[in-house]
C-alpha positions in Angstrom: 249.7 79.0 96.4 248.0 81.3 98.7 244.3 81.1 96.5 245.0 77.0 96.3 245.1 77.5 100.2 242.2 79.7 100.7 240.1 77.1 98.8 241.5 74.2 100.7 240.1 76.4 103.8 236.5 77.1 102.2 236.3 73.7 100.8 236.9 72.1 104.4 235.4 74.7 106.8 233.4 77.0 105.3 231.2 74.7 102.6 230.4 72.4 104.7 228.4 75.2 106.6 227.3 76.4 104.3 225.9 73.6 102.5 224.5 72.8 106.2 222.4 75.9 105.8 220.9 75.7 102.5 219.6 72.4 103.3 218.1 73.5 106.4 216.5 75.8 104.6 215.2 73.2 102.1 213.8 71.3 104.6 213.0 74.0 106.7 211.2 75.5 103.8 209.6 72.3 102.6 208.0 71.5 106.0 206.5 75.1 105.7 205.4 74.2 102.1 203.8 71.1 103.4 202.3 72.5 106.9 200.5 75.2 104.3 199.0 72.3 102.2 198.0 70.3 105.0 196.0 73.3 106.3 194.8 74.1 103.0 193.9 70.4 102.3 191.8 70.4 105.7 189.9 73.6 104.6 189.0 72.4 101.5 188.0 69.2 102.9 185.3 70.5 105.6 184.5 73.2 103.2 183.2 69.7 101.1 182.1 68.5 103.5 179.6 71.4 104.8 178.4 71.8 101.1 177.8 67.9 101.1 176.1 67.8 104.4 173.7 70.6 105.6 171.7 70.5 108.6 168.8 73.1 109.2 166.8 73.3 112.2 163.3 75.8 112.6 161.8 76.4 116.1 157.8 76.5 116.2 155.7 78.0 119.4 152.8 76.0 119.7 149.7 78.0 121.0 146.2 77.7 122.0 144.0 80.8 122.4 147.1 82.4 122.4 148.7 80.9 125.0 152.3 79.0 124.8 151.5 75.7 125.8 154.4 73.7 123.6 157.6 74.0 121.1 158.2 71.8 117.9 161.3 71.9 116.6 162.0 70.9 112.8 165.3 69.6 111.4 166.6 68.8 108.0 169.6 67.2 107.1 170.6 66.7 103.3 173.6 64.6 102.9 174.6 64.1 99.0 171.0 62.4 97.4 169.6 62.0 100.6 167.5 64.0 102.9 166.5 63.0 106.9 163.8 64.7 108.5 163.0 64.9 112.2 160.0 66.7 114.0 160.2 66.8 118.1 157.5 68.8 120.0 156.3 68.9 123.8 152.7 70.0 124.4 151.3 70.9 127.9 147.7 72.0 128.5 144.7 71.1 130.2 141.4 70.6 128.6 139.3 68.9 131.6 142.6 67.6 132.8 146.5 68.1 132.5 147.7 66.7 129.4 151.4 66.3 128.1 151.8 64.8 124.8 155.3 64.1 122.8 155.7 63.4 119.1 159.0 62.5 117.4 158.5 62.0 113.5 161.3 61.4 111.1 161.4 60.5 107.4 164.4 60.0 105.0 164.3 60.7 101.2 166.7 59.4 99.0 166.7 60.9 95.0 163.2 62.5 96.2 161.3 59.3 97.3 160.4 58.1 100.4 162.6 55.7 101.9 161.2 55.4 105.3 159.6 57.5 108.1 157.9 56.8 111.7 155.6 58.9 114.1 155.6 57.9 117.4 152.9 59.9 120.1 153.1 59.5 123.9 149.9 61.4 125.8 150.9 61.4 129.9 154.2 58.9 129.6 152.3 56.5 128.0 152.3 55.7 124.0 149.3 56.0 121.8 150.6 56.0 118.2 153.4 53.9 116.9 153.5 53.4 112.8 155.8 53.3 110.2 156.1 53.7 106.5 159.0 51.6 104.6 159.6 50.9 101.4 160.0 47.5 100.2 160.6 46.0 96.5 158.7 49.2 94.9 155.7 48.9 97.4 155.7 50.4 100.8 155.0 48.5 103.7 152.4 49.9 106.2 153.2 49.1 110.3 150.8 50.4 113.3 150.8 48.7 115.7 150.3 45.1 115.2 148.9 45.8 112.0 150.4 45.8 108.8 149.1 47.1 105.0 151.0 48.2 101.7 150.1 50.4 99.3 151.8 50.9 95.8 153.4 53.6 93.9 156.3 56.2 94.7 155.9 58.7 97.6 157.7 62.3 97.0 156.0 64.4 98.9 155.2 64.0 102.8 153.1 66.2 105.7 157.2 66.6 106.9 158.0 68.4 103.9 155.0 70.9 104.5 157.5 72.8 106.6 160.7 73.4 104.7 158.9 73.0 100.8 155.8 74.9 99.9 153.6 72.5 98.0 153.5 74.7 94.5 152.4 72.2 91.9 151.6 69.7 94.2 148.1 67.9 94.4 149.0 65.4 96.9 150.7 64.2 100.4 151.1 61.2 102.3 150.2 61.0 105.6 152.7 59.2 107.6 150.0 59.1 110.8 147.1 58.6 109.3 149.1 56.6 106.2 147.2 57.9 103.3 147.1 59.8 100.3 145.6 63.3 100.9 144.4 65.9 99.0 146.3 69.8 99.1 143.6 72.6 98.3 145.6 75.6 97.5 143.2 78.1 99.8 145.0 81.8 98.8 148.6 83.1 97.8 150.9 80.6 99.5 147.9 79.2 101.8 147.0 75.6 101.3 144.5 73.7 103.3 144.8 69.6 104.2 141.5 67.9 104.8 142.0 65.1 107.4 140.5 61.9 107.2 138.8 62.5 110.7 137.0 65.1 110.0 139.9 67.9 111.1 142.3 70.1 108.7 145.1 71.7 109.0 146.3 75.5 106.9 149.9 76.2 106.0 150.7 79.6 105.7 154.1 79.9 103.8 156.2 83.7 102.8 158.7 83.7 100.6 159.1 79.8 100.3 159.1 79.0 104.2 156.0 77.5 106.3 155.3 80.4 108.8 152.1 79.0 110.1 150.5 76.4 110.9 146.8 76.2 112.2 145.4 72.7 113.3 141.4 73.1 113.4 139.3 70.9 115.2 135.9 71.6 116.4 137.0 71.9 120.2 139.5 73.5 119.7 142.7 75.3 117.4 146.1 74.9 117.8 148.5 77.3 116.0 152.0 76.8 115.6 153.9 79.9 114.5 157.8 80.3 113.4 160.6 81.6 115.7 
């Protein structure tokens, strides 16, 4: 009688509590369980999603006869198969007069080719160069101003890329200001020299893969951008 009675007690008082706390425990346990994967889901997620996108950004002083007169920044973003570039610099110097010139370029690559890219100069507030390279049906399509041209074949290689690729095994670049194919003369150990189409050129001086240097000759004057 008296272990029939003790059972009737456990069964209606004490089970119930008891089964009360192991199911508080499962769910109190579960909602741990699934607070852990959420987190870990979220890691993994922008861990993907750094390694899919990656931005890299180099600073350039701009100098002439060793004075800072201007800053170019660089930026490259690679997203999956496709890589946007963007150039930005301020210039401030006086030859006979002040003169403040801005430039923002930008190009984006898709699998390696040229997709697009635009190079846009203001000199005193006022803009002097607008053009644009785009391509269109397997040709590209030429824009300056309010003229247009095309030129065939597939672009890999840009004056952009000069600063985050050195040019090793590589013969040619296209010009997104002047919109041209130029030729790269490989002057010394990672030194290569760009002959412009207006009579200028420009050296690259690169160490250990990365553009370090950049001189832009021209017969008044030279204009050296160095890395930061």
């Amino acid at each position: 009688m008296v272990p029939a009675l003790l059972f009737w007690l456990l069964k209606k008082h004490a089970f119930p509590v008891f089964n009360n706390l192991i199911i508080q425990f499962q769910v109190n346990s579960f909602h741990k369980l699934l607070k852990k994967r959420t987190a870990l889901s979220i890691l993994v997620l922008l861990f993907t999603m750094a390694a899919y996108a990656q931005e890299e950004t180099s600073t350039y002083q701009i100098k002439r006869n060793g004075d800072v007169i201007g800053q170019m920044q660089f930026k490259q973003k690679r997203n999956g198969t496709d890589t946007y570039l963007t150039m930005n610099s301020k210039v401030k110097t006086r030859f006979i007069f002040e003169i403040n010139v801005q430039t923002a370029d930008e190009a984006h690559f898709k699998n390696g080719q040229l997709m697009y890219s635009a190079v846009y100069r203001k000199v005193n507030g006022r803009e002097k160069e607008h053009k644009e390279t785009k391509l269109t049906n397997q040709n590209y399509q030429l824009q300056a101003g309010n003229k247009s041209n095309s030129i065939n074949g597939s672009i890999n290689y840009n004056m952009m890329l000069l600063y985050c690729k050195e040019p090793v095994n590589i013969a040619q670049v296209y010009s997104d200001s002047f919109q041209q194919i130029l030729a790269i003369k490989r002057t010394a150990p990672n030194t290569y020299r760009i002959n412009l189409p207006d009579g200028n050129y420009n050296d690259y001086y690169f160490q250990n893969g990365v553009c370090k240097t950049v001189k832009v000759h021209h017969p008044l004057y030279t204009i050296t951008m160095e890395l930061v």
